[in-house]
Steps between C-alpha positions, in 0.01 A plus 500: 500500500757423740556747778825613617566686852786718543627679810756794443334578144551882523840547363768309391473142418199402687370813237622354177413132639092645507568659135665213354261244647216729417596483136580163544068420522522501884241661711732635745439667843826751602534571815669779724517786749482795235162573363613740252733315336241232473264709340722569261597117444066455448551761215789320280351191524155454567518081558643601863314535787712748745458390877609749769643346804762431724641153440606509916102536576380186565159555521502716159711193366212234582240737360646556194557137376165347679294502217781462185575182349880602475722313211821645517623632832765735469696634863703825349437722753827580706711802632889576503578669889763734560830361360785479785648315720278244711656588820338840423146448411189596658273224614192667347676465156601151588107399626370726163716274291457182621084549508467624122801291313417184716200490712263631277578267217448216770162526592387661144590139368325359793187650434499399099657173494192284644283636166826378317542168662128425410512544204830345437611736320676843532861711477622675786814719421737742691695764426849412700832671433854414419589558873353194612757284345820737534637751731463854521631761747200764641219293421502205796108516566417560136679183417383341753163496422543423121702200603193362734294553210698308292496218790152528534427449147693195453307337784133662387597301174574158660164606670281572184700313223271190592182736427643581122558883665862656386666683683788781341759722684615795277881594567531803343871672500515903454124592384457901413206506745406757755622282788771737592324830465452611829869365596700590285534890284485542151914505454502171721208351270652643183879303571319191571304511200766662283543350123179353470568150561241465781204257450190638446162435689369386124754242491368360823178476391541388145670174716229490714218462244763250276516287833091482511519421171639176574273163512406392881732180454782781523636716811703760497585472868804810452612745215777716528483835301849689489632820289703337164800748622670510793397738792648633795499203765339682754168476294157321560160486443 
């Protein structure tokens, strides 16, 4: 069966990736911080195995992907700081966002791509965000680090593309995900996802398991998901 690894699999897309996938005939491992919701992620599909841990714990990292023969590699995990100005923000939100949306899906690819490259074979994909190829106002860091994850996954495929391993960066436009709960209240949340013509998290995934699909001779190295209608332009992921 081939195994998928997911970081950020308790809500949002990284959740409906680990369904989806799950369905899909994947044995898939979902990782994250909230045991509860994992639990609960166990009980509506039982081909997942939930992992709790902290994707910015190195040592818990290692541990958890020593002994797995990992197929799929899927970096989903991220945060949204504090929207403002950057002249304003604190330098522990700066350091926070830089070690989960960045860092962490860094060395997590470090530590599984060696398995790949011997076996010459693999998929390595990464959830990035409209605002690494246009500008927004109040998000400098947050772009930031979706843009060097974009860089870096053009050059890990130049790096791996000899080994038959693809590489895929997911640009996903405004998703109705829980990225801006704890920045955002519910009347802010409600006007950005007024009319219903957000994407959903299943429309993510559904891509994401069409994009496996495809034979090895084929890479998907970037696919851009977007609402049909038109939303306000101070929208992203």
């Amino acid at each position: 069966m081939t195994t998928a690894f997911i970081t950020g699999a308790t809500s949002g897309i990284g959740r409906a990736m680990a369904l989806e996938l799950s369905k899909a005939g994947y044995e898939v491992f979902a990782i994250g911080r909230n045991k509860a919701a994992l639990a609960k992620l166990r009980t509506s599909q039982g081909a997942i195995t939930p992992v709790a841990l902290d994707v910015t714990d190195r040592k818990a990292l290692a541990a958890a992907v020593k002994d797995l023969q990992i197929d799929v590699l899927i970096n989903n995990a991220g945060m949204m700081p504090p929207l403002g100005n950057f002249t304003d923000m604190s330098i522990n939100d700066i350091e926070a966002t830089l070690e989960l949306n960045l860092n962490a899906a860094i060395v997590l690819t470090r530590l599984v791509v060696p398995q790949m490259r011997e076996r010459s074979a693999g998929h390595i994909m990464f959830t990035g965000s409209i605002a690494a190829h246009a500008a927004f106002s109040n998000i400098a860091v947050y772009s930031a680090t979706k843009a060097a994850i974009a860089g870096f996954a053009a050059s890990l495929r130049a790096d791996l593309s000899p080994y038959g391993i693809r590489v895929t960066e997911i640009v996903a436009g405004r998703v109705e995900t829980p990225l801006y709960n704890d920045i955002l209240d519910e009347k802010a949340r409600a006007a950005m996802y007024a009319g219903n013509v957000a994407v959903q998290p299943e429309d993510v995934a559904k891509m994401v398991v069409a994009v496996l699909a495809l034979p090895n001779r084929a890479d998907v190295t970037r696919f851009d998901i977007m609402p049909t209608r038109p939303v306000s332009p101070s929208g992203t992921r």
